[in-house]
CHARMM internal coordinates of N, CA and C (Angstrom, degrees):
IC EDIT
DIST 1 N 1 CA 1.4448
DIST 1 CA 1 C 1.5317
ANGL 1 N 1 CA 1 C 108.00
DIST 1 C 2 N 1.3730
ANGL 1 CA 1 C 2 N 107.35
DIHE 1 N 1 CA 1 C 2 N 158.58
DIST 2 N 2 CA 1.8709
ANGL 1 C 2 N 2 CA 92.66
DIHE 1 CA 1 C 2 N 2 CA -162.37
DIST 2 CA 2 C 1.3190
ANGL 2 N 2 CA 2 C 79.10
DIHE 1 C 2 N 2 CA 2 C -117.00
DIST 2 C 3 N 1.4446
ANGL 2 CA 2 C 3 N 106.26
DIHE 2 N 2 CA 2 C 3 N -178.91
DIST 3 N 3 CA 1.5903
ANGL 2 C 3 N 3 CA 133.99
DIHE 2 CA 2 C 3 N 3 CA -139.19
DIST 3 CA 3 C 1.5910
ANGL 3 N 3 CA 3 C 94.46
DIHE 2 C 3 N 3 CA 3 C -77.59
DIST 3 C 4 N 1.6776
ANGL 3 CA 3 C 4 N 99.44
DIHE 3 N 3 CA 3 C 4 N -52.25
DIST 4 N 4 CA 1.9042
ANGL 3 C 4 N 4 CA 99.60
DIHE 3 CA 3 C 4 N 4 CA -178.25
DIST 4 CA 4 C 1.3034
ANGL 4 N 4 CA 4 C 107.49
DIHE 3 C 4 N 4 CA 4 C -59.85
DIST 4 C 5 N 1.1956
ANGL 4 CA 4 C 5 N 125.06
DIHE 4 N 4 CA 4 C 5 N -55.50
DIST 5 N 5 CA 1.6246
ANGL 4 C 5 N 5 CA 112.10
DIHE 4 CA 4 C 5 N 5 CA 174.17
DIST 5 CA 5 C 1.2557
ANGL 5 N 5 CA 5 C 128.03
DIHE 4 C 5 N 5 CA 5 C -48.50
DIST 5 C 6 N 1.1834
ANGL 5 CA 5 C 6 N 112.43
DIHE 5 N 5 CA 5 C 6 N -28.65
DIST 6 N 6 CA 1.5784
ANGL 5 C 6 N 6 CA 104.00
DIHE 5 CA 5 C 6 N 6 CA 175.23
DIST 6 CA 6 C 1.6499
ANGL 6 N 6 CA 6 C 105.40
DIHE 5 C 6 N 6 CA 6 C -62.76
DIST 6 C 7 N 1.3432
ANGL 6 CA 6 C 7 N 110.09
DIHE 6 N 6 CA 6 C 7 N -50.29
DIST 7 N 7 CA 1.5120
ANGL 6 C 7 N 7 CA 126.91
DIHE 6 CA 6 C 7 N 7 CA -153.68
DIST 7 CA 7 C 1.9193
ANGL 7 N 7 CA 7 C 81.89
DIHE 6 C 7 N 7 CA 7 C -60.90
DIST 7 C 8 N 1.4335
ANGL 7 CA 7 C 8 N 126.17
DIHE 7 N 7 CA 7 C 8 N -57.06
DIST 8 N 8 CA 1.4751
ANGL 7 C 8 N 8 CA 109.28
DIHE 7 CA 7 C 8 N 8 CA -178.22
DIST 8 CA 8 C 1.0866
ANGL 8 N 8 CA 8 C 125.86
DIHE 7 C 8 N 8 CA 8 C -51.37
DIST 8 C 9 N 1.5335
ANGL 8 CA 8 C 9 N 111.68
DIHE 8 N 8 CA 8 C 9 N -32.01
DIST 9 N 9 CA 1.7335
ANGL 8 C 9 N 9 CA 103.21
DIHE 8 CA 8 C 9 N 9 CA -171.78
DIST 9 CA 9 C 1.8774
ANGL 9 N 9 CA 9 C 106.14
DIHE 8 C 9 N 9 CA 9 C -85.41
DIST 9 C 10 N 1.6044
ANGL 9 CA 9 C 10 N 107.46
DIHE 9 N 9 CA 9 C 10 N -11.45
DIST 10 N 10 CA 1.2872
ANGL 9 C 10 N 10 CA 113.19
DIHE 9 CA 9 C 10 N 10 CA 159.11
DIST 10 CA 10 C 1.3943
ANGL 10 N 10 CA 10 C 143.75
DIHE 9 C 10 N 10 CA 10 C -43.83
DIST 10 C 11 N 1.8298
ANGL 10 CA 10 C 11 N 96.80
DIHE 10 N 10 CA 10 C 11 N -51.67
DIST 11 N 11 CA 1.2023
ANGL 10 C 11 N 11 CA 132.42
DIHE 10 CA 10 C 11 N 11 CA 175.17
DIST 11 CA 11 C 1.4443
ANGL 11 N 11 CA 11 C 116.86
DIHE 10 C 11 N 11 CA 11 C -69.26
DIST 11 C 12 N 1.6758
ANGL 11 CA 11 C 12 N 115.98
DIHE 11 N 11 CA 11 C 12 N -50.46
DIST 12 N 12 CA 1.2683
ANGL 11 C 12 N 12 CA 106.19
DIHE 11 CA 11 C 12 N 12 CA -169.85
DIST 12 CA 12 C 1.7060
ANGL 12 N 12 CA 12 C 108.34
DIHE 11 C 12 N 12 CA 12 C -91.55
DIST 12 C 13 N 1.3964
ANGL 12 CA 12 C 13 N 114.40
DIHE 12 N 12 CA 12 C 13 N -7.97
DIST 13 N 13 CA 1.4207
ANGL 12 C 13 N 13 CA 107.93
DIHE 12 CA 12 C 13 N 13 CA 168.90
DIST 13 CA 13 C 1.4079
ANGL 13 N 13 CA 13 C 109.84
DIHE 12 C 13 N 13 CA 13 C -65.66
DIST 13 C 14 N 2.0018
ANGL 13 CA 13 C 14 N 117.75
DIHE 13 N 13 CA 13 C 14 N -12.74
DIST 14 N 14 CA 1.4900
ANGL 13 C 14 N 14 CA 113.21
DIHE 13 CA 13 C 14 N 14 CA -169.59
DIST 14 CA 14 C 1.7001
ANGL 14 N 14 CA 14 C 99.03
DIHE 13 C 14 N 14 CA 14 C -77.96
DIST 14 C 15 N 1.3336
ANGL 14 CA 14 C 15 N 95.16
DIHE 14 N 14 CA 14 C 15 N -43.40
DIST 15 N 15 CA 2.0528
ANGL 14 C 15 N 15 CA 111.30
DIHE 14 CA 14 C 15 N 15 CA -173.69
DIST 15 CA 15 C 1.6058
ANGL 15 N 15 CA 15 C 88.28
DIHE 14 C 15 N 15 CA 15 C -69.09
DIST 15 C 16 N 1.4138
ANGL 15 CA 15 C 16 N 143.78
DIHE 15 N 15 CA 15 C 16 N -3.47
DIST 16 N 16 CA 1.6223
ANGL 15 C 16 N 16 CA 105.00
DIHE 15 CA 15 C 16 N 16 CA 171.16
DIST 16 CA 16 C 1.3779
ANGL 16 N 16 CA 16 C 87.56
DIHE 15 C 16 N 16 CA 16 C -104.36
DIST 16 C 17 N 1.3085
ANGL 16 CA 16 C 17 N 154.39
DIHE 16 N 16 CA 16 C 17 N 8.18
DIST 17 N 17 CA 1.3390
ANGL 16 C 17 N 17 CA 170.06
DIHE 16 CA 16 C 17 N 17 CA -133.09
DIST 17 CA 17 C 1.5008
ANGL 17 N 17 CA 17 C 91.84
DIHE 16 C 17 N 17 CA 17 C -100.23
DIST 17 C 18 N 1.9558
ANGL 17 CA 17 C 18 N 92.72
DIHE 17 N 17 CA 17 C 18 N -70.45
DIST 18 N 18 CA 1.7678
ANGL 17 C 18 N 18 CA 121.99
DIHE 17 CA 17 C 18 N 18 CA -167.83
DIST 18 CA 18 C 1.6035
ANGL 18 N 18 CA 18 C 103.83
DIHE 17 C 18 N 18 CA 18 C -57.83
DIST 18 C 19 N 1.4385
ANGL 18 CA 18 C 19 N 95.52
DIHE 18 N 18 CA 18 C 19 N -67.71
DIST 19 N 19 CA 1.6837
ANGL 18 C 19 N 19 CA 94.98
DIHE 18 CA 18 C 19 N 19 CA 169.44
DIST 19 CA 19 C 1.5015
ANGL 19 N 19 CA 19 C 123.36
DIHE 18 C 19 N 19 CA 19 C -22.40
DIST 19 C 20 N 1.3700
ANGL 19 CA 19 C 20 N 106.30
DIHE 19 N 19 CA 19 C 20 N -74.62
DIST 20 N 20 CA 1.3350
ANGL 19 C 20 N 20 CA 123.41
DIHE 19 CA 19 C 20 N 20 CA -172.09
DIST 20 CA 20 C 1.7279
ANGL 20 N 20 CA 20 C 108.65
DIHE 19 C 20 N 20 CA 20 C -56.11
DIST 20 C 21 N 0.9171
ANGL 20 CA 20 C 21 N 133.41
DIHE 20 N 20 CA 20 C 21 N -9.42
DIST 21 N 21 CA 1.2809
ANGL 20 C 21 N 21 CA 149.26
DIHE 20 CA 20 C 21 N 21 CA -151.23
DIST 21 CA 21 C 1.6714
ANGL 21 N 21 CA 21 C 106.58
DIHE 20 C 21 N 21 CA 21 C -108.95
DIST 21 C 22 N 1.6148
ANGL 21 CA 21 C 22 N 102.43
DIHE 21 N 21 CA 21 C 22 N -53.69
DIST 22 N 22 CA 1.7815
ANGL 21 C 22 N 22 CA 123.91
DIHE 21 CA 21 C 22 N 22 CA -178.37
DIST 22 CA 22 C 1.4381
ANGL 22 N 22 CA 22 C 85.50
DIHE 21 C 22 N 22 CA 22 C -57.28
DIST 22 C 23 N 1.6413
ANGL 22 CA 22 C 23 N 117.27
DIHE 22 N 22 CA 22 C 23 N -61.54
DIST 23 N 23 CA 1.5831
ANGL 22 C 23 N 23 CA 125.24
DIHE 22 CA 22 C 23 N 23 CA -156.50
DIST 23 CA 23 C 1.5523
ANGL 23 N 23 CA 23 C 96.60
DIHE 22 C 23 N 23 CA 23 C -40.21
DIST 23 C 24 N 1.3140
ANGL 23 CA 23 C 24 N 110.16
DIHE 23 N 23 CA 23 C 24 N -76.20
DIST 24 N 24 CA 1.4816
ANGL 23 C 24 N 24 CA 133.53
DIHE 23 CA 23 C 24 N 24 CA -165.34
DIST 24 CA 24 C 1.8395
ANGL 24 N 24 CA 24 C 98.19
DIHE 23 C 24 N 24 CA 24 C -42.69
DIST 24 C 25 N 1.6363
ANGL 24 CA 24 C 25 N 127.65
DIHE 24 N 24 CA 24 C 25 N -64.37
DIST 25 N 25 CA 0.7541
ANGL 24 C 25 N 25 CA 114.55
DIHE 24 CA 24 C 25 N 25 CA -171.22
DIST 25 CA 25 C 1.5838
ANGL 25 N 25 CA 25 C 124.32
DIHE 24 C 25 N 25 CA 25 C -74.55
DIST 25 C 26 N 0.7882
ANGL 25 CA 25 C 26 N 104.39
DIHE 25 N 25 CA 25 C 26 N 20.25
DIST 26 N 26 CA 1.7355
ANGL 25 C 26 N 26 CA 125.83
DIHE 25 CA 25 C 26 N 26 CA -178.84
DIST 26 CA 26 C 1.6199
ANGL 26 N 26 CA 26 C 79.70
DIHE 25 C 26 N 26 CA 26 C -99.84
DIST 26 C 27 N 0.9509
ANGL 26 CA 26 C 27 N 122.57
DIHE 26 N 26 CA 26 C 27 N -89.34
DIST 27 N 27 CA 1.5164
ANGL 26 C 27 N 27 CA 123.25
DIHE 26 CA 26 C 27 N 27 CA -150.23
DIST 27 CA 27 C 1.4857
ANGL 27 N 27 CA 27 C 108.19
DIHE 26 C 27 N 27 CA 27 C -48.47
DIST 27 C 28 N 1.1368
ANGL 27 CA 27 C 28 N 117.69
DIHE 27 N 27 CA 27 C 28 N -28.18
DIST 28 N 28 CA 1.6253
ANGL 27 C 28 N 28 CA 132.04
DIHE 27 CA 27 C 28 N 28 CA 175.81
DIST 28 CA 28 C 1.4230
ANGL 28 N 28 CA 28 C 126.30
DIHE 27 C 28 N 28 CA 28 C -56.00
DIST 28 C 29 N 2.0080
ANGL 28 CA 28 C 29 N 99.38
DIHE 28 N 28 CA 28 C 29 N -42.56
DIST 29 N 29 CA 1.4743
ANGL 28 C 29 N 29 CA 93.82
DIHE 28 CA 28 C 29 N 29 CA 165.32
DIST 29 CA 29 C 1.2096
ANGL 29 N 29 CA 29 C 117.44
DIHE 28 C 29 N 29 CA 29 C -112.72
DIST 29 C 30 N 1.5861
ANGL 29 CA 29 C 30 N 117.39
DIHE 29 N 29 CA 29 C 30 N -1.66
DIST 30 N 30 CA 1.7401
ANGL 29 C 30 N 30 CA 94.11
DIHE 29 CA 29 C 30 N 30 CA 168.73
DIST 30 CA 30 C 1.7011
ANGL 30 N 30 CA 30 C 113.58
DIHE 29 C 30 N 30 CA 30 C -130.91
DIST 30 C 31 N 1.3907
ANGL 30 CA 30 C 31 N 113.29
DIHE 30 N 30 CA 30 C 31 N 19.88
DIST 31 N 31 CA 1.3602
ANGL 30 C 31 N 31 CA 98.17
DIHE 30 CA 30 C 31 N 31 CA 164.44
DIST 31 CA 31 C 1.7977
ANGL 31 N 31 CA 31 C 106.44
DIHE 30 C 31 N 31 CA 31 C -143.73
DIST 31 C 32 N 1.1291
ANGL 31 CA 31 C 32 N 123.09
DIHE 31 N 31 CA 31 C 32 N -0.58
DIST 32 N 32 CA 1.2302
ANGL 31 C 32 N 32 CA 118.33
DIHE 31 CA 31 C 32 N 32 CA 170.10
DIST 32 CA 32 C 1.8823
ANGL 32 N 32 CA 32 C 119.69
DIHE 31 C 32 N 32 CA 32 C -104.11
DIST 32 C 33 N 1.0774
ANGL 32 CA 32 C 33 N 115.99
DIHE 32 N 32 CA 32 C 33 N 140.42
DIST 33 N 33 CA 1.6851
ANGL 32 C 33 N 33 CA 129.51
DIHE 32 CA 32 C 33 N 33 CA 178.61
DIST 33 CA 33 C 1.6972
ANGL 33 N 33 CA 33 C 125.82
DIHE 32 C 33 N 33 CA 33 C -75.29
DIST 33 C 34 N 0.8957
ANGL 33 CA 33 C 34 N 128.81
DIHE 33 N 33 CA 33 C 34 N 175.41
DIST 34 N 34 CA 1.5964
ANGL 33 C 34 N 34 CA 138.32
DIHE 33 CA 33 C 34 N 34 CA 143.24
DIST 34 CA 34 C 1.5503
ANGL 34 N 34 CA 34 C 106.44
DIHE 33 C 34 N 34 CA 34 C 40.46
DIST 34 C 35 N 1.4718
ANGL 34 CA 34 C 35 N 88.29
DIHE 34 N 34 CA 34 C 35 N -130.33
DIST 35 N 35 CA 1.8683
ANGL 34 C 35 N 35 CA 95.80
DIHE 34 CA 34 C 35 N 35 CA -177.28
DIST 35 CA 35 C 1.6127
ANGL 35 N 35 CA 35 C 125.40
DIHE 34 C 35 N 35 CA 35 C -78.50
DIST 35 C 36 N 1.2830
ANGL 35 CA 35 C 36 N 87.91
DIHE 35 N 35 CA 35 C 36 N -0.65
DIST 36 N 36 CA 1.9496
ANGL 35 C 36 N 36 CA 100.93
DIHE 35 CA 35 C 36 N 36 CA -168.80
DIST 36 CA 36 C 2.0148
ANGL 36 N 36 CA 36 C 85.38
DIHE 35 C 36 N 36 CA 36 C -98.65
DIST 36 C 37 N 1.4060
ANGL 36 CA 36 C 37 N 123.90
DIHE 36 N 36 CA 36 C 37 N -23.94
DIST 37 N 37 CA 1.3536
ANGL 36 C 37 N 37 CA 103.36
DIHE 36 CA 36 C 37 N 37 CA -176.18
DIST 37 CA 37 C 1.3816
ANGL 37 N 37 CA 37 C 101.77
DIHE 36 C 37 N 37 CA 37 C -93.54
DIST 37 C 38 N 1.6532
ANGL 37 CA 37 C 38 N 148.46
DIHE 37 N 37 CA 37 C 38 N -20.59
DIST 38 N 38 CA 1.0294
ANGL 37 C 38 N 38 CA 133.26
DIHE 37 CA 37 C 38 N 38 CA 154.50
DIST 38 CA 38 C 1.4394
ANGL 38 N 38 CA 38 C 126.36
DIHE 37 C 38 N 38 CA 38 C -58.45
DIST 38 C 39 N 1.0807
ANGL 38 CA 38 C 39 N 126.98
DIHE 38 N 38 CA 38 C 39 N -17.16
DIST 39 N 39 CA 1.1779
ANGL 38 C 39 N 39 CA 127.12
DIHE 38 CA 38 C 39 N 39 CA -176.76
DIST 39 CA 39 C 1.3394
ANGL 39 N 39 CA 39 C 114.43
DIHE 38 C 39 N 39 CA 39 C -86.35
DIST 39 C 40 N 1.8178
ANGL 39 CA 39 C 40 N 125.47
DIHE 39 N 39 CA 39 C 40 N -30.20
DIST 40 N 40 CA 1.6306
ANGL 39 C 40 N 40 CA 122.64
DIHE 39 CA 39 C 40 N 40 CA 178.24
DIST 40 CA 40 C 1.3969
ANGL 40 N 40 CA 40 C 89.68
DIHE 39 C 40 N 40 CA 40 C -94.97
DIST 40 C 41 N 1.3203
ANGL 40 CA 40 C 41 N 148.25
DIHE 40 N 40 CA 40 C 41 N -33.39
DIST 41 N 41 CA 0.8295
ANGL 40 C 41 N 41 CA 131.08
DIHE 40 CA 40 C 41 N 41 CA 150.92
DIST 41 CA 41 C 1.5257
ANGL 41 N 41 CA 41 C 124.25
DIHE 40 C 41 N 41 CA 41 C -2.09
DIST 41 C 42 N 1.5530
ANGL 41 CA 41 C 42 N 112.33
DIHE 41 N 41 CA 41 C 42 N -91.48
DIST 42 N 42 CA 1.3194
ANGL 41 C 42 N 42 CA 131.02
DIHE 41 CA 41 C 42 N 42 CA 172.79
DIST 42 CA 42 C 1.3361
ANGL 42 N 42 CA 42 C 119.86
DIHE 41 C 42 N 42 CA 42 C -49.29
DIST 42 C 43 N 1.4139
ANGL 42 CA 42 C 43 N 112.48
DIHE 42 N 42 CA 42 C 43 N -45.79
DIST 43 N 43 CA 1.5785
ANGL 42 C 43 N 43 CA 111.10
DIHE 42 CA 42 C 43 N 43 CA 162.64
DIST 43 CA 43 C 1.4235
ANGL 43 N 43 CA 43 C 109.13
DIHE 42 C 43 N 43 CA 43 C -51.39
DIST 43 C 44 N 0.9805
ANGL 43 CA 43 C 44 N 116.80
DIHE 43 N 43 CA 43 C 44 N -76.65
DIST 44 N 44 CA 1.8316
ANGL 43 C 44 N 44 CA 116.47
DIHE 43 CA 43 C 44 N 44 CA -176.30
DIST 44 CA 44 C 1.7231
ANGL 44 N 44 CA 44 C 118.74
DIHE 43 C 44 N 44 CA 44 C -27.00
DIST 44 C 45 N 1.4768
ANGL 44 CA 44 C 45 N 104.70
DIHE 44 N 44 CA 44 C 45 N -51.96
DIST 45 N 45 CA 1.4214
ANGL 44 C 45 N 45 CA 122.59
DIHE 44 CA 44 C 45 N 45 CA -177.79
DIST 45 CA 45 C 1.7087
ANGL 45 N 45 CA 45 C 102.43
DIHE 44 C 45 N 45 CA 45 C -64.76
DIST 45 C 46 N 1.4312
ANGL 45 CA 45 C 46 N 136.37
DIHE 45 N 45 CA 45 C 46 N -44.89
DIST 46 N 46 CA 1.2075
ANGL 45 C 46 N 46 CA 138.82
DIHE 45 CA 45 C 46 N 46 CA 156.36
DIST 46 CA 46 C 1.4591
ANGL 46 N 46 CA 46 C 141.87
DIHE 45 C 46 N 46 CA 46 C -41.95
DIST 46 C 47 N 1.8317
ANGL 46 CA 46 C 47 N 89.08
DIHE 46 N 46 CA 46 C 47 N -28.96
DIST 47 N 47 CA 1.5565
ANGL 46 C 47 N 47 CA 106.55
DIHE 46 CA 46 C 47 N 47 CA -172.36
DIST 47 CA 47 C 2.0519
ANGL 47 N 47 CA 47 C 98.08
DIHE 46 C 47 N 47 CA 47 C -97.95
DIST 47 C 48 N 1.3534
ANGL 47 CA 47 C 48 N 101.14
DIHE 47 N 47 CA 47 C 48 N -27.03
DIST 48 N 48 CA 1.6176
ANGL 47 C 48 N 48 CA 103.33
DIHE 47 CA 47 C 48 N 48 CA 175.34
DIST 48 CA 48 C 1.6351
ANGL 48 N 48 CA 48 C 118.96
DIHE 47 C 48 N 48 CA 48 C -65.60
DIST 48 C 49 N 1.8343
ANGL 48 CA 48 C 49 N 95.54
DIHE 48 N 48 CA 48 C 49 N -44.51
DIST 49 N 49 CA 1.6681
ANGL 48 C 49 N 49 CA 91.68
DIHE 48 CA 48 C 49 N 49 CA 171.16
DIST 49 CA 49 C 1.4363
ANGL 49 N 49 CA 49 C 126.48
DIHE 48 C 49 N 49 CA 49 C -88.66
DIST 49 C 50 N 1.5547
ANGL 49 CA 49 C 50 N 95.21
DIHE 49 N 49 CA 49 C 50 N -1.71
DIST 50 N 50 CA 2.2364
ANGL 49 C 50 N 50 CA 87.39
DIHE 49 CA 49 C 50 N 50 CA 168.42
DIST 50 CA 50 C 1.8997
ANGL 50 N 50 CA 50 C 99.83
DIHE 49 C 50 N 50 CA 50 C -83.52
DIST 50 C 51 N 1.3689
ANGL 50 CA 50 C 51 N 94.94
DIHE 50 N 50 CA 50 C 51 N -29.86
DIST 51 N 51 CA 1.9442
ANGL 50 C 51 N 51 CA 85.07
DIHE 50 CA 50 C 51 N 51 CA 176.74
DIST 51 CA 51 C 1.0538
ANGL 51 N 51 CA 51 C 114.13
DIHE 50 C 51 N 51 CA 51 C -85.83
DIST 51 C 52 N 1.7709
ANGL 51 CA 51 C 52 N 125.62
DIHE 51 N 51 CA 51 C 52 N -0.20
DIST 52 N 52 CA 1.3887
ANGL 51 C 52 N 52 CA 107.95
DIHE 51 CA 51 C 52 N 52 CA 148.02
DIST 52 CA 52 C 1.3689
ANGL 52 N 52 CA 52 C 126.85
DIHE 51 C 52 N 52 CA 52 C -63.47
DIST 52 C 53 N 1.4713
ANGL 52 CA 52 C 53 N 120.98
DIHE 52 N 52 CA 52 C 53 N -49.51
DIST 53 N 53 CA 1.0508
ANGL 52 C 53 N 53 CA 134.81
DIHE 52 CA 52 C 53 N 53 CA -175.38
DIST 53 CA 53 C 1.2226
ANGL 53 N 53 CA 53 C 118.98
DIHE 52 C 53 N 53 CA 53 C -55.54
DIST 53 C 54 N 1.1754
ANGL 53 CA 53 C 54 N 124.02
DIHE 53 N 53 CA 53 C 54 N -32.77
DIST 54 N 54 CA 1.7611
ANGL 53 C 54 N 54 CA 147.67
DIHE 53 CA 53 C 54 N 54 CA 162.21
DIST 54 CA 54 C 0.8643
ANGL 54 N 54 CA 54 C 111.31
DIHE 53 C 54 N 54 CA 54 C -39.58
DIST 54 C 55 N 1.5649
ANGL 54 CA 54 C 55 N 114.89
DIHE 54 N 54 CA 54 C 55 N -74.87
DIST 55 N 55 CA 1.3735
ANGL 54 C 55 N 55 CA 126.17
DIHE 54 CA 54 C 55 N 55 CA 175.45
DIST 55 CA 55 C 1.8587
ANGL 55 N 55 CA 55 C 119.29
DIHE 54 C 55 N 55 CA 55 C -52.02
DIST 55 C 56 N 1.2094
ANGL 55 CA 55 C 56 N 126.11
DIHE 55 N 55 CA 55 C 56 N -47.05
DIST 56 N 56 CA 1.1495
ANGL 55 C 56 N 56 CA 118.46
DIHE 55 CA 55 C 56 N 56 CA 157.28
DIST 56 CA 56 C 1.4692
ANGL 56 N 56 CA 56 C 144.60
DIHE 55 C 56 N 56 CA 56 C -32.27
DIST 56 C 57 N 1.3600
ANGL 56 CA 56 C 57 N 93.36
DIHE 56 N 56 CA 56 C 57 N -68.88
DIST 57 N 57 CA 1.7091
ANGL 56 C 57 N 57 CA 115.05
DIHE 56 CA 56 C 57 N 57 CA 143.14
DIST 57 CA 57 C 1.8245
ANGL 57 N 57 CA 57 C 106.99
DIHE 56 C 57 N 57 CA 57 C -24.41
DIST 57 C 58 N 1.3328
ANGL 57 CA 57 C 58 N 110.78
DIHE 57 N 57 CA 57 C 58 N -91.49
DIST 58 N 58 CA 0.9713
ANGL 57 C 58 N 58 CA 102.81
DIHE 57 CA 57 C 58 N 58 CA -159.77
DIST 58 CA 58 C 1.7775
ANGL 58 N 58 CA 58 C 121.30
DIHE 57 C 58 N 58 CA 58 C -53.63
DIST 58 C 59 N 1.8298
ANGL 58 CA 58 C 59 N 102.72
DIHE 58 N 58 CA 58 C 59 N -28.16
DIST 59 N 59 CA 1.5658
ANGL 58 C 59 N 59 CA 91.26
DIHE 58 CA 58 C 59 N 59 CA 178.09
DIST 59 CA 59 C 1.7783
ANGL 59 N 59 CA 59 C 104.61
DIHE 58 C 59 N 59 CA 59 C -71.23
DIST 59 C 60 N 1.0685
ANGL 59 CA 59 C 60 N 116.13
DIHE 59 N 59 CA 59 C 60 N -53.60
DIST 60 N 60 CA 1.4110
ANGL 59 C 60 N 60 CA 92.37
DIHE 59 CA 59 C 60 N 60 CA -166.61
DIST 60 CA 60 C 1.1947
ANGL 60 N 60 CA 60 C 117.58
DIHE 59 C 60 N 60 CA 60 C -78.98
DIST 60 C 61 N 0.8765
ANGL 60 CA 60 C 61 N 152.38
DIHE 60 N 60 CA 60 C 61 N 14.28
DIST 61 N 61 CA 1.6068
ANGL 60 C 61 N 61 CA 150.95
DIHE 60 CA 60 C 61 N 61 CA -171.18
DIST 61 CA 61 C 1.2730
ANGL 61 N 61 CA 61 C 95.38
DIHE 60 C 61 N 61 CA 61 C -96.53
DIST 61 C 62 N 2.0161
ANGL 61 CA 61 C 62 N 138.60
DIHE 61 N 61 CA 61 C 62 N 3.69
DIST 62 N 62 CA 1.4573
ANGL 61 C 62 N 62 CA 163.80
DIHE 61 CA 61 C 62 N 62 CA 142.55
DIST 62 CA 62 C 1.1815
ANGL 62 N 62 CA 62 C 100.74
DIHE 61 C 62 N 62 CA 62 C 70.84
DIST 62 C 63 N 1.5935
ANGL 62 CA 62 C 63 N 128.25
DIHE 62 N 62 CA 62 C 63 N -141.09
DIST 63 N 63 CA 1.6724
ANGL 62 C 63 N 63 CA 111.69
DIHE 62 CA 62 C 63 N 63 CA -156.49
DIST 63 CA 63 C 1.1465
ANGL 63 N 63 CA 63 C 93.76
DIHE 62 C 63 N 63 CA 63 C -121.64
DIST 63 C 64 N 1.6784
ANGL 63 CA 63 C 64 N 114.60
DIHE 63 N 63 CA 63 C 64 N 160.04
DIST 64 N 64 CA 0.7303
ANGL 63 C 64 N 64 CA 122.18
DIHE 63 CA 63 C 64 N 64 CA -172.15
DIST 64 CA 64 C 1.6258
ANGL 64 N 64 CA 64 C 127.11
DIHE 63 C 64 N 64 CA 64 C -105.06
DIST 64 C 65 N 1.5339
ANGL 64 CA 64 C 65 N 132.09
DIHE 64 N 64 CA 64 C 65 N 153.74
DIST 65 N 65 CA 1.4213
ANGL 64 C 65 N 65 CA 106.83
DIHE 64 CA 64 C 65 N 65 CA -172.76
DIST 65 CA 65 C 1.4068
ANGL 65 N 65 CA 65 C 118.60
DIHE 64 C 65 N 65 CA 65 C -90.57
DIST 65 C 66 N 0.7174
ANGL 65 CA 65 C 66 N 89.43
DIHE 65 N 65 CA 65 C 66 N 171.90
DIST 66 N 66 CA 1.6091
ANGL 65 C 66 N 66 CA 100.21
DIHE 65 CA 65 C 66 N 66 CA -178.87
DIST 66 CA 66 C 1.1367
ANGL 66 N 66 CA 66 C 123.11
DIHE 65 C 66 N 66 CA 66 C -138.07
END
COOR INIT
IC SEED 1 N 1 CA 1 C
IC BUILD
């Protein structure tokens, strides 16, 4: 697999990251309770800043050749 492809399947595993993250924190403040809403909570908030970091990564680390 060459270098740009990796970097895409990098990238968009970060954007299902964000997604997955909105979902969770949606459920956190208006349909989940108690100890079960701190906990996706924190997951969500964890899963937003590793797909920040992802995303960074991938912009500057710039293009790749081919």
């Amino acid at each position: 697999m060459s270098p740009s492809l990796m970097k895409m399947w990098v990238s968009l595993s970060a954007m299902g990251f964000m997604f997955l993250s909105i979902l969770m924190i949606y459920l956190s403040r208006y349909k989940l309770g108690g100890v079960l809403k701190f906990i996706t909570a924190t997951i969500a908030y964890i899963l937003m800043i590793l797909s920040g970091i992802i995303i960074f990564f991938v912009v500057f680390t710039g293009p790749t050749p081919e």
